[in-house]
TIBA-752396 format. One record per residue: x, y, z of N, C-alpha, C in turn. Coordinates in steps of 0.001 Angstrom, whole numbers, plus 524288, in hexadecimal, padded with zeros to 5 digits. Layout:
<nodes>
n.u,n.v,n.w,ca.u,ca.v,ca.w,c.u,c.v,c.w
X,Y,Z,X,Y,Z,X,Y,Z
...
</nodes>
This chain:
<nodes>
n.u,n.v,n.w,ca.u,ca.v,ca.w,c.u,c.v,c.w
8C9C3,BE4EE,47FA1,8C451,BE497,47E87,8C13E,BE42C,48399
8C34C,BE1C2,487C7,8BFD1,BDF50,48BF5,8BFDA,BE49B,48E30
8C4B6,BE7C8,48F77,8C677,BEB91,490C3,8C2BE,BF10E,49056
8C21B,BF060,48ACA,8BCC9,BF4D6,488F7,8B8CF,BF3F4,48A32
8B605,BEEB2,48AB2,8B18B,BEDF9,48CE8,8B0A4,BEF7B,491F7
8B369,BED1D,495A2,8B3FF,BEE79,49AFC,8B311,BF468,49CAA
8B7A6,BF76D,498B5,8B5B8,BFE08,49A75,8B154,C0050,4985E
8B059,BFE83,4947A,8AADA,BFFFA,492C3,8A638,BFF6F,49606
8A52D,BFA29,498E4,8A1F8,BF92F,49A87,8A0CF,BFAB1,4A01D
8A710,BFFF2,4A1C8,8A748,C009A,4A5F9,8A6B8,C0680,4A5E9
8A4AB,C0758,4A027,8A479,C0D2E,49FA6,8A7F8,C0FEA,49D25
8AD89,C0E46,49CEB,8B2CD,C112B,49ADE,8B3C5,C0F19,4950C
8B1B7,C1389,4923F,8B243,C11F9,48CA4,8B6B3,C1040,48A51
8B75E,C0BEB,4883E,8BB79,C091F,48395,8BD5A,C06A2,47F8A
8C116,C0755,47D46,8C26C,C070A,47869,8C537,C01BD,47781
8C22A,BFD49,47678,8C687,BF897,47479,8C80E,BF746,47073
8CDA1,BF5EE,46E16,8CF92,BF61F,4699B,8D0AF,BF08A,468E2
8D0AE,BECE1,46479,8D100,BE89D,463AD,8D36A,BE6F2,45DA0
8D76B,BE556,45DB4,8D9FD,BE44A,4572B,8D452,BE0F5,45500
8D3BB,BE053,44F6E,8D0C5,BDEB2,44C28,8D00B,BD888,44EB5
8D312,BD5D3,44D4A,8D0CB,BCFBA,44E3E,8CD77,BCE8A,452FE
8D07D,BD26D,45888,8CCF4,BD02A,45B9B,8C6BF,BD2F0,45DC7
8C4B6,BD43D,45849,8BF3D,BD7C8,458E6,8BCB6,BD490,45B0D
8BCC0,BCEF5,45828,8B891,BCBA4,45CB1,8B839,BC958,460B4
8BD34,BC9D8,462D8,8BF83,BC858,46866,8BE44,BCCA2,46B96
8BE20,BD1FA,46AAB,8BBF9,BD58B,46B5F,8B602,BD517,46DCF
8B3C6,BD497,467CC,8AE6F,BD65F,4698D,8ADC2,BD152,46DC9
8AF93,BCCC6,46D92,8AE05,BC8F0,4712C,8B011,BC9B0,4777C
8B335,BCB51,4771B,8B45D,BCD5A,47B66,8B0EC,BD2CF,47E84
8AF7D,BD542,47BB8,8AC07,BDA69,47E44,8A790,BD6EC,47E97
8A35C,BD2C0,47B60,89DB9,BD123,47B7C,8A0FE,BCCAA,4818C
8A639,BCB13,4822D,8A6F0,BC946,486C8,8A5AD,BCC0F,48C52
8A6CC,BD0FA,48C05,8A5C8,BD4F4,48FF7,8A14E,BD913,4905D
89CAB,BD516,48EA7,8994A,BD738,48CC8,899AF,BDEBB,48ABB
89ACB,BDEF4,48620,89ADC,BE343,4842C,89C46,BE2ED,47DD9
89728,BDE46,47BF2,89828,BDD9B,47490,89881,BE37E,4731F
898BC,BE2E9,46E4F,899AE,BE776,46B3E,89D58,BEBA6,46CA5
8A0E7,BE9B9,46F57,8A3C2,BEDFB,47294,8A68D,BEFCA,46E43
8A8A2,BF4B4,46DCC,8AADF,BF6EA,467CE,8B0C0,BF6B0,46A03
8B36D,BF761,46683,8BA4C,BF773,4665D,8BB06,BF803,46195
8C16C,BFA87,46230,8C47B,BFB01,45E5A,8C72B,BF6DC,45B73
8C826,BF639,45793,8CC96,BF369,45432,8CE9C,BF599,45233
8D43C,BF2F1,44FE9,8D5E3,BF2E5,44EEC,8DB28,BEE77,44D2E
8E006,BED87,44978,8DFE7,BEB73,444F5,8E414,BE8F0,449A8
8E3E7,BE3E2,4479D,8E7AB,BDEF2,44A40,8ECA2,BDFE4,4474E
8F0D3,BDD74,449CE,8F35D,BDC91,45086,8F68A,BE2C4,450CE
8F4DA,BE384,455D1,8F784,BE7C0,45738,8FBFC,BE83D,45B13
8FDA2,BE272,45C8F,900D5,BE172,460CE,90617,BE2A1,45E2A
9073E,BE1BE,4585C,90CC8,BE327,45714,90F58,BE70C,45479
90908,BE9F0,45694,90B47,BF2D1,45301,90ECB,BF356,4561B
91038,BF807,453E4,9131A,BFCCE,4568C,911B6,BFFEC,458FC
913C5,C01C4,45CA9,90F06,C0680,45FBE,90C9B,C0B79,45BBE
90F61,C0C13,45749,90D29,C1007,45477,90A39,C0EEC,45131
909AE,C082C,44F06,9059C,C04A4,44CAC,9004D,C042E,4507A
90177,C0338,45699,8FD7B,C0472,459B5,8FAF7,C080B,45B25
8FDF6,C0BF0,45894,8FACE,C1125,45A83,8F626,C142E,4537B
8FB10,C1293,44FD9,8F66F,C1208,44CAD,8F108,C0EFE,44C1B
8F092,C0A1E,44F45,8ECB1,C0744,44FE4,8E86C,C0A58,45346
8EC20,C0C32,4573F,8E694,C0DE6,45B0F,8E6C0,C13CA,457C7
8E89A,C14F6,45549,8E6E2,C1B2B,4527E,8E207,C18C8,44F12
8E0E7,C144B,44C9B,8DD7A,C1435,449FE,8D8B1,C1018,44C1D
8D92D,C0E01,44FD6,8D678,C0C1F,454BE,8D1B3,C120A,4565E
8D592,C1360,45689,8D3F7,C1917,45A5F,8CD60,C1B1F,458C3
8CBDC,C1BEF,453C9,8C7A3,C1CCA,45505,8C2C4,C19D7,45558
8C402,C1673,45525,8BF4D,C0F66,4568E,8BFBA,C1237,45D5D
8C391,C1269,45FD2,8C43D,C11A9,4650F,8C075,C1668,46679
8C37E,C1AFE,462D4,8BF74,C20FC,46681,8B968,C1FB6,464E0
8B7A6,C1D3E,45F5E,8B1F0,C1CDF,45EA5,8AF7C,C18F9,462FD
8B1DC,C12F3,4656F,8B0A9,C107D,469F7,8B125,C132A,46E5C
8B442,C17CF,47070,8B1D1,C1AF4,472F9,8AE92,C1E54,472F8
8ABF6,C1F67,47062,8A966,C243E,46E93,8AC0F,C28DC,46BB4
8B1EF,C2A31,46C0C,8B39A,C2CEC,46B8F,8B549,C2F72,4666B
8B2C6,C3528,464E6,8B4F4,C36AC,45E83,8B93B,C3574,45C9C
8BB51,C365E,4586E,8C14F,C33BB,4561A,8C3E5,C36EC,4586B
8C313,C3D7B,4584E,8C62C,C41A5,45A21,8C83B,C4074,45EF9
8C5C1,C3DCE,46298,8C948,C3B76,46784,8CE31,C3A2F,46575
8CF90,C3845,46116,8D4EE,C3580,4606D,8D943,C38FC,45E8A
8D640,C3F66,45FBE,8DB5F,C427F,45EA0,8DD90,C45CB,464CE
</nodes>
């Protein structure tokens, strides 16, 4: 999260992803670095004990929160 703020605010557009519970640790953390409302992705808690092919379905459906926080059409994701 701090991570996205930082490049953002340095010009280099980015995409932060955050499991569900910690949305408000989140947003408190970006209104920390001055940058409220900063947008990010979620997605569904805990992801520390998938599989890599459980993780990759996650960010397959991650994926277009991330291209719309960049600006980017869905068709980017082919």
């Amino acid at each position: 999260m701090a991570d996205g703020t930082i490049f953002e605010k340095r010009g280099v557009p980015a995409a932060s992803i955050v499991t569900a519970p910690f949305t408000r640790t989140a947003d408190a953390m970006a209104k920390r670095h001055d940058f409220p409302g900063y947008r990010y992705a979620t997605m569904p808690h805990p992801i520390g004990n998938l599989k890599p092919e459980q993780i990759r379905q996650r960010a397959r459906e991650v994926l277009p929160q991330v291209l719309a926080i960049l600006g980017l059409p869905a068709e980017a994701a082919k």
